[in-house]
C-alpha positions as CSV (number, residue, x, y, z in Angstrom):
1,X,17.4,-71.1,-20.1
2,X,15.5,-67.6,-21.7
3,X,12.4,-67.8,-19.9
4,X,11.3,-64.8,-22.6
5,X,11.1,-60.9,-22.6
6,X,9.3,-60.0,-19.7
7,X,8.4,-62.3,-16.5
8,X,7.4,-59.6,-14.0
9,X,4.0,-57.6,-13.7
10,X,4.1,-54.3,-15.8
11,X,5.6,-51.1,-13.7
12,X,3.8,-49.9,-11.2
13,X,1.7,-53.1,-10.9
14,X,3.6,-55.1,-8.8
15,X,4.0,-56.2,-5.2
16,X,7.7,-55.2,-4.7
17,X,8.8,-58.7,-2.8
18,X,9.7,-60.8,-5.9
19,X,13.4,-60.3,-4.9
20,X,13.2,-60.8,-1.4
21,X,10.8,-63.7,-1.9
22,X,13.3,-65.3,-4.0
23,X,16.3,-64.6,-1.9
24,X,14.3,-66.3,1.2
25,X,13.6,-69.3,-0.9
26,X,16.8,-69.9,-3.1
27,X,19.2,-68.9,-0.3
28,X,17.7,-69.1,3.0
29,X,15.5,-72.2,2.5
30,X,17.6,-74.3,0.2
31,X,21.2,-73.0,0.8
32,X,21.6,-71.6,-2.6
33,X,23.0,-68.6,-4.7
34,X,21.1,-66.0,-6.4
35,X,23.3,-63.6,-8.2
36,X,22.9,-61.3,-11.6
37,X,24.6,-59.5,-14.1
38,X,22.9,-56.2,-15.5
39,X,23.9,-54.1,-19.2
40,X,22.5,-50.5,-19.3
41,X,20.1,-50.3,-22.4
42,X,20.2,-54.8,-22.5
43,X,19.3,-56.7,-19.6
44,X,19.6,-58.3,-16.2
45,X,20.6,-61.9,-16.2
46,X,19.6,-63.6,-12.8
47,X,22.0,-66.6,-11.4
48,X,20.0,-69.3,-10.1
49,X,22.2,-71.7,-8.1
50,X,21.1,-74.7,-6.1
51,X,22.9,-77.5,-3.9
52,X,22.8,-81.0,-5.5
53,X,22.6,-83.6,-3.0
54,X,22.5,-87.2,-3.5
């Protein structure tokens, strides 16, 4: 899923805890796996994984 361009607050702006917030929630709180891939001069592509239970 693109989510678009640019979904953080411009530099300098920020809080600095939008990683660690994530990790806590994705990883410690549900037991899943946040990962990313990152191309100089492209991108980062974050890895959202989450356990399916039924």
């Amino acid at each position: 899923m693109d989510m678009g361009p640019q979904l953080s607050a411009p530099v300098g702006k920020g809080t600095g805890q939008g990683l660690a917030i994530a990790q806590s929630v994705i990883v410690r709180k549900h037991g899943g796996t946040l990962s990313f891939e990152s191309e100089g001069g492209v991108g980062t592509t974050f890895l959202i994984q989450l356990p399916f239970f039924t």
